[in-house]
VOZAMI-234522 format. One line per field, with one value per residue (C-alpha): residue number from 1; residue in one letter; x, y, z. Coordinates in Angstrom, 2 decimals, padded with zeros to 5 digits. Layout:
<rs>
nr	NUM, ...
rest	A, ...
px	X, ...
py	Y, ...
pz	Z, ...
</rs>
This chain:
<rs>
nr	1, 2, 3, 4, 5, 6, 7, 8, 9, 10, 11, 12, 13, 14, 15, 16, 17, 18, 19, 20, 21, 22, 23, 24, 25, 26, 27, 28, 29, 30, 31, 32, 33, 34, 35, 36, 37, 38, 39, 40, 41, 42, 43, 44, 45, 46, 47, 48, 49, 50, 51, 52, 53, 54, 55, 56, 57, 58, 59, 60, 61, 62, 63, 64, 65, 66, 67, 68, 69, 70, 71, 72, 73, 74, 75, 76, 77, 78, 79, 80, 81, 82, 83, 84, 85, 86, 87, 88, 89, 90, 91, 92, 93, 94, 95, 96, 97, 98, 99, 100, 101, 102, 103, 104, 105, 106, 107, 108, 109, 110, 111, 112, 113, 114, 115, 116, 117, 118, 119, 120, 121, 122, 123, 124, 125, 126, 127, 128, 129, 130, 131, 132, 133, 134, 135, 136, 137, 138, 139, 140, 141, 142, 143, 144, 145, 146, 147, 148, 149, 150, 151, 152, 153, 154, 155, 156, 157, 158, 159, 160, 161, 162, 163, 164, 165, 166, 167, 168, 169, 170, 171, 172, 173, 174, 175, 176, 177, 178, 179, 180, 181, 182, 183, 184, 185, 186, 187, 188, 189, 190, 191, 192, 193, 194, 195, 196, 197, 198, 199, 200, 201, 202, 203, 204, 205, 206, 207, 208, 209, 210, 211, 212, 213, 214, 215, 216, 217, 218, 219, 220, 221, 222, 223, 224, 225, 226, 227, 228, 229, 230, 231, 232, 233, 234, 235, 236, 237, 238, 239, 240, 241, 242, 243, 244, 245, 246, 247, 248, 249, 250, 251, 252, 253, 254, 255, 256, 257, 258, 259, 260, 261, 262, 263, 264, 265, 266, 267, 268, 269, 270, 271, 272, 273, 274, 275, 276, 277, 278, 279, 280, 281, 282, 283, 284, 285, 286, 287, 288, 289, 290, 291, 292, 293, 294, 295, 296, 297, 298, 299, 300, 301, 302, 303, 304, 305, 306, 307, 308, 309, 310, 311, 312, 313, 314, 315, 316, 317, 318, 319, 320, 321, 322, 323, 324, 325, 326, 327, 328, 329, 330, 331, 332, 333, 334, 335, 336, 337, 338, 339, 340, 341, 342, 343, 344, 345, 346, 347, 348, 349, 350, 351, 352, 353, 354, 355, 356, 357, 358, 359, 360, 361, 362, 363, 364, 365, 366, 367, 368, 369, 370, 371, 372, 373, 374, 375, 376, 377, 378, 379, 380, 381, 382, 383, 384, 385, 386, 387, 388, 389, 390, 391, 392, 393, 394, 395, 396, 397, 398, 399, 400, 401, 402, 403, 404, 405, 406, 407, 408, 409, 410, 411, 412, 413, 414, 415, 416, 417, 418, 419, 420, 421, 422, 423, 424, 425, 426, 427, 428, 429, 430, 431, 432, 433, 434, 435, 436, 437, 438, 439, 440, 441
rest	X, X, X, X, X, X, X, X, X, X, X, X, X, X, X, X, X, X, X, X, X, X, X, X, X, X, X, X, X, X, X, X, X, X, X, X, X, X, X, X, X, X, X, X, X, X, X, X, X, X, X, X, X, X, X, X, X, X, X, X, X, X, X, X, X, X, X, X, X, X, X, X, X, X, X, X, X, X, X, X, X, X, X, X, X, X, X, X, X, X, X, X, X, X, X, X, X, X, X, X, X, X, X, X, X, X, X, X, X, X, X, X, X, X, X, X, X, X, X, X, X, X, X, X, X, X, X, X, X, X, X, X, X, X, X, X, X, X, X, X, X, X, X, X, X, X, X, X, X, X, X, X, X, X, X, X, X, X, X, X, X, X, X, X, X, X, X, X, X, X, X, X, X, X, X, X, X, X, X, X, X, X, X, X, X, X, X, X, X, X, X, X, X, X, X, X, X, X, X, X, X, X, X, X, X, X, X, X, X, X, X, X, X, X, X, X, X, X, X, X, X, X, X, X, X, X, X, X, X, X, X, X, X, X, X, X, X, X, X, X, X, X, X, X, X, X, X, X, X, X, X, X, X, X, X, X, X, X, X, X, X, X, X, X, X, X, X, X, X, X, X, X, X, X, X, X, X, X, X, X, X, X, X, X, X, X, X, X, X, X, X, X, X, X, X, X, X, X, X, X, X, X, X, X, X, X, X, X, X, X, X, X, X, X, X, X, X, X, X, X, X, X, X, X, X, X, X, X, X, X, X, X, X, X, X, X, X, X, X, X, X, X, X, X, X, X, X, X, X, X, X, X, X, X, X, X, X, X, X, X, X, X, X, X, X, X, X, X, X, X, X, X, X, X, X, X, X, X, X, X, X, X, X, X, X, X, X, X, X, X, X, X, X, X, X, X, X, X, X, X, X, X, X, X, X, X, X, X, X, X, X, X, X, X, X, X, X, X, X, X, X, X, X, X, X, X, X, X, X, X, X, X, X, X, X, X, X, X, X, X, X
px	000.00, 001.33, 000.78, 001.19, -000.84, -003.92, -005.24, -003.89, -004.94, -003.75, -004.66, -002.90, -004.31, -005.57, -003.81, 000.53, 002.97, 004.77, 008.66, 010.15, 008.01, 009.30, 012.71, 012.57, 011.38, 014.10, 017.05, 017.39, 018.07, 015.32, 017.10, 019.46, 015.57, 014.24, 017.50, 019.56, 016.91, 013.85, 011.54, 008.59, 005.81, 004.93, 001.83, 000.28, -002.82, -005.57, -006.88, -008.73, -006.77, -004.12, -002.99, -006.04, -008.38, -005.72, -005.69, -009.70, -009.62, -006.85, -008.94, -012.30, -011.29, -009.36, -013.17, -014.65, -012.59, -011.95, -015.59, -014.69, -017.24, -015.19, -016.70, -014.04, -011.37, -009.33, -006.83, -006.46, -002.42, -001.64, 002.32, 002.42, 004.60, 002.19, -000.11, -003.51, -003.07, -000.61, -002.57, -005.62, -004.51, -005.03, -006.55, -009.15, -009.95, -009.90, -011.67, -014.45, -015.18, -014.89, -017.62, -019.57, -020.37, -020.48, -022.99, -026.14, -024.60, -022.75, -024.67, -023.52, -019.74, -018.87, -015.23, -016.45, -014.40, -011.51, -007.97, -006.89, -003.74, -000.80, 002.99, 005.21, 009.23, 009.77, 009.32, 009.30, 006.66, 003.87, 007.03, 006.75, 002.92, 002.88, 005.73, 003.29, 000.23, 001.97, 002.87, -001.13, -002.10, 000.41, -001.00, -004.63, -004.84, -008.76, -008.11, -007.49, -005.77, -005.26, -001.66, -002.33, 000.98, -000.52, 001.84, 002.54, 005.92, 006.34, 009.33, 010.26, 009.58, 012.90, 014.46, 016.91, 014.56, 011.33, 011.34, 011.17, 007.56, 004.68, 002.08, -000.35, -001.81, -001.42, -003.73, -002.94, -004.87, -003.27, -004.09, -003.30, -004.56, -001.66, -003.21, -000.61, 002.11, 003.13, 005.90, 008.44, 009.16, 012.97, 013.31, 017.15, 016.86, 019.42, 018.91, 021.09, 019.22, 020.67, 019.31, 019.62, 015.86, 013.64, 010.50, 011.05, 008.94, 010.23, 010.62, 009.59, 009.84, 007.07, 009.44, 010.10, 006.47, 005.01, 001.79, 001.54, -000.80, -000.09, -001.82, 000.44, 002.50, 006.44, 007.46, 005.55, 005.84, 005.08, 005.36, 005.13, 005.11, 008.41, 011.50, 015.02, 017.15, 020.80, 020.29, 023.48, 024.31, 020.44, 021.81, 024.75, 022.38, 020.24, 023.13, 024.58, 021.24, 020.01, 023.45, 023.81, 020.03, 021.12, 024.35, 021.37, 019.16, 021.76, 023.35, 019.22, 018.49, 022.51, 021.69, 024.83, 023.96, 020.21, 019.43, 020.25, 017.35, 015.30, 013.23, 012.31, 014.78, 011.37, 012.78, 012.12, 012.00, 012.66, 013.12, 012.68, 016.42, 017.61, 017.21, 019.58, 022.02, 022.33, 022.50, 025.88, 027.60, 025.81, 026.44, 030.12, 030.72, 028.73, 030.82, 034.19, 034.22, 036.28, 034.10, 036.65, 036.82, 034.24, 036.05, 035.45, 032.09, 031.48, 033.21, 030.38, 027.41, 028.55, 029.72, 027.62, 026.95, 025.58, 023.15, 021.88, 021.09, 019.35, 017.13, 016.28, 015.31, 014.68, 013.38, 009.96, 009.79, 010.57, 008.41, 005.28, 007.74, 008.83, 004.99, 004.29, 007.13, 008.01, 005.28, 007.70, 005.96, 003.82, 006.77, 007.72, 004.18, 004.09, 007.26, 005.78, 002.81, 004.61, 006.79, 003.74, 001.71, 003.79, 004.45, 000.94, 000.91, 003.65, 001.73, 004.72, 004.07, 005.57, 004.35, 006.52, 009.09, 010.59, 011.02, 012.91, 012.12, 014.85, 012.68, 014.58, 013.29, 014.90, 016.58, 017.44, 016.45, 015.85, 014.51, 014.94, 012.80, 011.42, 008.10, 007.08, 004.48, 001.07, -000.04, -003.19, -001.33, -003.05, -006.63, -005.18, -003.41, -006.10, -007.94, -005.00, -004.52, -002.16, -000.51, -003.70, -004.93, -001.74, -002.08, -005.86, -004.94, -004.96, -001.73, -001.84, 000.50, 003.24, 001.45, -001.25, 001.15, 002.94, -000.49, -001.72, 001.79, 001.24, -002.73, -003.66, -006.87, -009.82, -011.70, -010.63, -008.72, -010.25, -013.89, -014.52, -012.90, -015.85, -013.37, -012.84, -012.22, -011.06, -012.55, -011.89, -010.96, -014.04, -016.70, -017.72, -014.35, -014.93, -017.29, -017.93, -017.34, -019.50, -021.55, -019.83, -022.10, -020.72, -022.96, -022.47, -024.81
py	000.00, 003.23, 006.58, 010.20, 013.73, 012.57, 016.06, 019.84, 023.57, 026.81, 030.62, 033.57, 036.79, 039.31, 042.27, 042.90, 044.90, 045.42, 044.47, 047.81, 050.26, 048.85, 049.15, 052.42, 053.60, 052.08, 053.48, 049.55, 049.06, 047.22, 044.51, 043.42, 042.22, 041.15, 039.71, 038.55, 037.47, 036.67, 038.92, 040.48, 040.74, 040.82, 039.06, 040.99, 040.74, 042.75, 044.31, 041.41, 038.46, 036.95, 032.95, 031.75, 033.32, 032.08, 028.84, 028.68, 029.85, 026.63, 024.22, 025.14, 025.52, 021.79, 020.07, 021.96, 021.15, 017.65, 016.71, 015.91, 014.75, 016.50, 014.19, 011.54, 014.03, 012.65, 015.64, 019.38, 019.82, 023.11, 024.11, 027.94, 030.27, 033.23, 031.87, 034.37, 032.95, 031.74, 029.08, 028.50, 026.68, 029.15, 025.61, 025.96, 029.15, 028.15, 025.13, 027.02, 029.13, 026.44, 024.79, 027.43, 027.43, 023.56, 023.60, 024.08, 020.48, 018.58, 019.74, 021.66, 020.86, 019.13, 018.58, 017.70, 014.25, 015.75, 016.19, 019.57, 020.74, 023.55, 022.60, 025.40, 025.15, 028.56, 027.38, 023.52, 023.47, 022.36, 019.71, 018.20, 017.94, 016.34, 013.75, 013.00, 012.85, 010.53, 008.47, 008.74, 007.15, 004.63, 003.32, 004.11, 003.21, 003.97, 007.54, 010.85, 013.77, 016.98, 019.01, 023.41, 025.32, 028.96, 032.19, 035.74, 036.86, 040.29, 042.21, 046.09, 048.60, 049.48, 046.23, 043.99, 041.15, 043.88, 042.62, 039.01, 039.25, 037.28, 035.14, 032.45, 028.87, 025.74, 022.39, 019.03, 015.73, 013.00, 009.66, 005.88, 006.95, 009.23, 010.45, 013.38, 011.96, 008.90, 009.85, 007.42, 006.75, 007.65, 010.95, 012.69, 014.76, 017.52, 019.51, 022.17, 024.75, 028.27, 031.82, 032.54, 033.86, 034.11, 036.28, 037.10, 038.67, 042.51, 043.65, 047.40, 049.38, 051.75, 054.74, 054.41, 054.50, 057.92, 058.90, 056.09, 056.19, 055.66, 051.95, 050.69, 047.88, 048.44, 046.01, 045.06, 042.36, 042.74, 039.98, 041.20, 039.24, 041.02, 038.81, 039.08, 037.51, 037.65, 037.01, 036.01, 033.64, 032.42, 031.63, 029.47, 027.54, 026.67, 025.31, 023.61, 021.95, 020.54, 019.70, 017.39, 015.88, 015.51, 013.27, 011.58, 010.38, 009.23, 007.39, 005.77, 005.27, 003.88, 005.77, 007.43, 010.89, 011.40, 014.57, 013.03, 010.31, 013.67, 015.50, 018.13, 019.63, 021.47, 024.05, 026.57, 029.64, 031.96, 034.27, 032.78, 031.62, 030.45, 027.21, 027.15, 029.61, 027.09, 024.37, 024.42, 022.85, 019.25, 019.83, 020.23, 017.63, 015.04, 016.04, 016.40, 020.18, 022.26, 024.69, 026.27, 029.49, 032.55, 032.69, 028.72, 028.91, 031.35, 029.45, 026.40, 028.53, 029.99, 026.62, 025.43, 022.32, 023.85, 026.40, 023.31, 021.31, 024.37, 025.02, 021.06, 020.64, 023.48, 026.94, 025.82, 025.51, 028.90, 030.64, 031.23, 031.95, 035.30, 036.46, 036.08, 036.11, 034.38, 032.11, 030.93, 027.18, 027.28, 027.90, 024.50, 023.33, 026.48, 025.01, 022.00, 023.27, 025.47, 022.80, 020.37, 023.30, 024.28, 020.96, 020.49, 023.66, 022.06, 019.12, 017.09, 013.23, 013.23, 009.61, 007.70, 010.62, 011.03, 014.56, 015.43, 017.98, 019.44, 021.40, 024.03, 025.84, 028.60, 027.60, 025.22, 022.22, 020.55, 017.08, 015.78, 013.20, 011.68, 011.31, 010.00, 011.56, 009.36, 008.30, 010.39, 013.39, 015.73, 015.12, 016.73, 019.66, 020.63, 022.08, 024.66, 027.24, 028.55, 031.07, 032.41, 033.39, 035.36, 037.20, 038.11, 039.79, 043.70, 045.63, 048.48, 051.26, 052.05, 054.21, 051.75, 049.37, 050.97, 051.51, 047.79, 046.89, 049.62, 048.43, 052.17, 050.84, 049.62, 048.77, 046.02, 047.47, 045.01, 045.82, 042.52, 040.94, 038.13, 035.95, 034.89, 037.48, 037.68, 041.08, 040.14, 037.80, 036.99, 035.17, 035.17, 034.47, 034.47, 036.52, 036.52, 039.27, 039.41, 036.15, 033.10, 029.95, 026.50, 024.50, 020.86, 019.00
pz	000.00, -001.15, 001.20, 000.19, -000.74, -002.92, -003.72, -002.63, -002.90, -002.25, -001.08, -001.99, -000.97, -003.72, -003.11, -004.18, -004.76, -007.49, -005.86, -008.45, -006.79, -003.25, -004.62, -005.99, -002.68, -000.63, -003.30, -004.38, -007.81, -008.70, -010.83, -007.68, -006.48, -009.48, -011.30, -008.34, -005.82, -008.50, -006.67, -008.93, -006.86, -003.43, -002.45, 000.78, 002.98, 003.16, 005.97, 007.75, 006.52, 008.59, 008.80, 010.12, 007.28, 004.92, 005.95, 006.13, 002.24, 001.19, 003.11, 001.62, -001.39, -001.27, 000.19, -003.01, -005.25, -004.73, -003.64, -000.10, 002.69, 005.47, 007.92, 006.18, 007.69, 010.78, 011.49, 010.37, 011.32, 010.69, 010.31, 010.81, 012.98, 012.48, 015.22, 016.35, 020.07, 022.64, 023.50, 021.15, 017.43, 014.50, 012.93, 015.09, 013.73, 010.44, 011.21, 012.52, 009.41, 006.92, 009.39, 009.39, 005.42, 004.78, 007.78, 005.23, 003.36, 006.06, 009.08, 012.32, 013.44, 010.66, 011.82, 015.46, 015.71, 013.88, 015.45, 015.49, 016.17, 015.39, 014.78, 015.19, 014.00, 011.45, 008.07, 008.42, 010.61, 008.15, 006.66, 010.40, 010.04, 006.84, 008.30, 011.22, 009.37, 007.02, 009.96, 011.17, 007.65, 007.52, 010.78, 009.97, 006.07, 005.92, 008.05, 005.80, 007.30, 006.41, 006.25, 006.00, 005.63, 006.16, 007.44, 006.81, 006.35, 007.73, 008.02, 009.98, 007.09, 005.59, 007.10, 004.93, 004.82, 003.59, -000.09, 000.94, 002.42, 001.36, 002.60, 001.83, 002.54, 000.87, 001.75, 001.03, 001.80, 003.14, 002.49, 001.36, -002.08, -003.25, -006.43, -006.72, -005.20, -003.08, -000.81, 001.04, 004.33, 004.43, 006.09, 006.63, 009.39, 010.59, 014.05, 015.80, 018.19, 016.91, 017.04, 013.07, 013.24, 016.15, 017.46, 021.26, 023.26, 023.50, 027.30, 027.57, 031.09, 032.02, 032.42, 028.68, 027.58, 026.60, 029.11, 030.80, 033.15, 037.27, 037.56, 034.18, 035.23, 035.52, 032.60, 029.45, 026.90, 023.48, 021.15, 017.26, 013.83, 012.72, 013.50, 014.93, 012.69, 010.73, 007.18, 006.41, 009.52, 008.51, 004.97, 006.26, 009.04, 006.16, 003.96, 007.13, 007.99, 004.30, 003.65, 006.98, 006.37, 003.04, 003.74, 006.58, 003.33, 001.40, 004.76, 005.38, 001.37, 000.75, -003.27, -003.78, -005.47, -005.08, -006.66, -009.85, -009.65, -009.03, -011.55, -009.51, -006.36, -004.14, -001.69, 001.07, -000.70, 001.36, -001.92, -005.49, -005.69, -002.70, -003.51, -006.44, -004.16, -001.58, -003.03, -004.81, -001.72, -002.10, -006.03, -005.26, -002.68, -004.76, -008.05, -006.28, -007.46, -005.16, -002.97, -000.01, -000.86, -002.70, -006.15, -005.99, -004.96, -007.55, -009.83, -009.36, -009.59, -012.83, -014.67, -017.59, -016.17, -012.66, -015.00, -016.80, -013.64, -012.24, -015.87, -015.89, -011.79, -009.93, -012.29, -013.10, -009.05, -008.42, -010.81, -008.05, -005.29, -007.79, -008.16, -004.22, -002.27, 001.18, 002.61, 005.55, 006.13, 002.57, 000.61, 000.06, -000.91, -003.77, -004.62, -005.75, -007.00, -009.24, -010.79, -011.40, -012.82, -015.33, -016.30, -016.71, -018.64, -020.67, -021.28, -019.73, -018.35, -014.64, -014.12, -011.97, -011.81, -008.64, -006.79, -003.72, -001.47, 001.22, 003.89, 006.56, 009.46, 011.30, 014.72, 013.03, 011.12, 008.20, 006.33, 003.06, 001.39, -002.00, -003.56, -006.85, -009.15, -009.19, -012.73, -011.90, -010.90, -014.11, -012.61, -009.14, -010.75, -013.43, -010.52, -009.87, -012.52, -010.50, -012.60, -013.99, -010.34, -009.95, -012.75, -011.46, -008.57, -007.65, -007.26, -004.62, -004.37, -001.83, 000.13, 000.79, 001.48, 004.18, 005.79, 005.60, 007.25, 010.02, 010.00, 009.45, 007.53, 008.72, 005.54, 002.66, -000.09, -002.74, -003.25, -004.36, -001.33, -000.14, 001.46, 005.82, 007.69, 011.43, 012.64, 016.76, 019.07, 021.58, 022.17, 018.28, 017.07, 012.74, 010.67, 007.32, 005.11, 002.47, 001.02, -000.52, -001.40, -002.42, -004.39, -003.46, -004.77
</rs>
């Protein structure tokens, strides 16, 4: 019996901007973005969408599209490190609204005997849910689960990491029926606890508030979205960590060079090529190519041979990751969509191809594992169109953007914006903004 993702779907939110007009406002010249990091666009949130609406959008849209009785569903696993709550799991929030409009066809508390549950580690966090929920299956063959990678990467205005942000969800359905893609059970794993990227709580003293009044406590703690972190010590700790998990697969599988069994290297994306950045250690090690110094390292990701691996198993991967921009846990997942879509789009036969995927999460860790591409893998991606929704979204200006980061606006900024939205956190958690009607009959 085979085990892996039998159907998946995504979210990206409406509204971005346009990474030039970000660049020209900074004093960046735009094609350092666009040419050396593959940044175009910047996909960004409006006003009341955050993870939780995000992820509520990827997992309706995956029951609709797919015909799913959500009653068959086991577990909701959520990977996301842009939580609502300290306590509460944003799944549960997205859970709820996605209840809420299948009640009318699947009755009140739809998902009431389903596991629900957040798994927080940076960006592999929704990697560790799909590992477990694979694990769930494997033990429970006639159990489905499913695996929501939903965040919001926010950076400081005017910080190095600004023109990496992004968001969105992606929502995959675990099962014994991989229809997309069966994936293996050998996972290399690489751990180190390091402070490459991290969000603290901030420690403020009441003496350096502004008018506050006498009853205010002495010390405050703010915790905020934006992260501490060191992009280039974060750069190493991600080579460091997929190289290590890497050597772990090959030392678990015994295959001597992986990567080329692979049609397809999947990524974190932090930015649209990172992936092919990074990975010219492995490629050097595993060709005997010297690497121990810049002008060597250079020297590798410049050579024909290294261009022509990266055109034949990793471009078509990054093409989403340039029109949206970080999704922290979801990146991977767009990863992969983006490959299989335009290889749909290409009319290309993936059957029985196998693709790796090499996950990392600040702090640090990573995994690396296999898959291989379902003969029924066209009937799960004709459902995308995946790079026909990003051309339909609505580009906002800079000044709008800087006041959706600052949350200056209380109002959507797309009048056509009928999607979840989280307006307050009490007793009636989700409201709906605007009407939206599935027809499942």
């Amino acid at each position: 019996m085979s085990f892996g993702i039998e159907a998946a779907s995504y979210y990206v939110p409406s509204l971005y901007l346009e990474i030039k007009d970000l660049a020209e406002k900074r004093g960046i010249e735009p094609a350092k973005l666009e040419k050396g990091l593959g940044l175009h666009k910047m996909g960004f949130p409006d006003v009341h969408e955050d993870a939780a609406t995000f992820a509520a959008e990827a997992l309706l849209k995956l029951i609709k599209d797919y015909n799913i009785n959500p009653k068959e569903i086991s577990r909701i696993y959520l990977g996301t490190e842009s939580a609502l709550d300290a306590a509460k799991p944003t799944a549960t929030y997205a859970m709820q609204m996605v209840e809420k409009v299948l009640a009318n066809n699947f009755g009140e508390r739809c998902f009431k005997n389903c596991d629900v549950v957040d798994m927080t580690f940076a960006c592999i966090g929704a990697v560790d849910a799909l590992h477990n929920s694979l694990d769930f299956v494997r033990v429970n063959p006639d159990k489905k689960a499913v695996v929501i990678a939903s965040d919001y990467a926010k950076y400081e205005l005017a910080s190095s990491g600004e023109y990496t942000q992004g968001g969105g969800a992606v929502a995959v359905l675990v099962s014994s029926k991989p229809d997309l893609i069966e994936i293996e059970n050998n996972w290399g794993v690489a751990t180190e606890s390091v402070f490459d990227f991290f969000k603290p709580r901030r420690n403020f003293n009441k003496e350096n508030l502004t008018n506050a009044p006498e009853n205010f406590p002495d010390k405050i703690e703010i915790f905020t979205d934006e992260p501490v972190f060191d992009g280039q010590y974060s750069n190493q700790c991600y080579q460091d960590r997929i190289r290590e998990a890497y050597t772990h697969y090959k030392e678990i599988t015994g295959v001597e060079k992986p990567y080329e069994n692979w049609k397809y290297l999947i990524f974190h994306l932090p930015y649209a090529f990172h992936g092919k950045r990074v990975f010219t250690e492995i490629y050097s090690l595993e060709n005997g190519l010297p690497y121990s110094n810049a002008d060597e390292q250079k020297a590798v990701a410049k050579s024909e041979d290294y261009i022509k691996f990266i055109n034949e198993k990793i471009e078509k991967s990054q093409r989403a990751s340039s029109e949206i921009g970080n999704m922290y846990t979801a990146s991977i997942f767009m990863a992969l969509l983006s490959a299989l879509q335009t290889s749909f789009n290409e009319n290309e036969d993936l059957s029985g191809q196998e693709i790796g995927f090499l996950g990392y999460g600040s702090g640090s860790k990573s995994k690396v594992f296999a898959g291989k591409v379902s003969p029924n893998w066209k009937s799960v991606a004709e459902k995308w169109n995946l790079f026909e929704s990003l051309k339909n979204r609505l580009a906002i200006n800079f000044e709008t953007y800087e006041k959706l980061h600052r949350k200056q606006m209380d109002s959507s900024v797309n009048p056509d914006y009928k999607g979840f939205g989280l307006q307050s956190v009490e007793k009636d958690n989700p409201v709906l903004i605007g009407a939206r009607y599935y027809d499942f009959q």
